[in-house]
C-alpha positions, 0 to 999 in steps of 0.5 A: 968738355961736358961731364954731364949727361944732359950737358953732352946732350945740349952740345949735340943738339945744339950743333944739329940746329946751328947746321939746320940755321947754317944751311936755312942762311945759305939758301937765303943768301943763294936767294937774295943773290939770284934778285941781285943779280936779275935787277943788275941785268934789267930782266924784270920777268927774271926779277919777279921770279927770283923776288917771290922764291926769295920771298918764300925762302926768307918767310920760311926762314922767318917762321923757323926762328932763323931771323927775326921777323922784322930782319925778314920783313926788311930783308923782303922790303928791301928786294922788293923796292930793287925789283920794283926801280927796275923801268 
């Protein structure tokens, strides 16, 4: 355990941020899945609307340091080529 003020400090903070990247994951998670689960039901319109959610919700995670900008741009790349199979 931390004896020293600013190390006892560090601790807090660091476990208010790593609850604030837990639940920004989460959402992202919760967002990738609701695509998923659009293209396994062949609803393009569903798809679309989920994909641009998802879009936003990885963007932001992005911008917040969350994930890498390039982990964000594949995650993207990614839903939007499932989307976009969907005849």
């Amino acid at each position: 355990m931390a004896n020293i003020k600013s190390a006892k400090k560090r601790i807090k903070v660091i476990e208010t941020r790593t609850a604030r990247n837990k639940a920004t994951k989460s959402r992202v998670k919760t967002a990738i899945k609701k695509v998923d689960a659009a293209v396994a039901a062949n609803d393009k319109e569903a798809a679309k609307a989920a994909l641009t959610a998802a879009t936003a919700e990885i963007a932001k995670a992005a911008g917040k340091g969350v994930y890498h900008k390039n982990t964000a741009s594949r995650k993207i790349s990614r839903l939007s080529k499932a989307v976009n199979a969907i005849a």
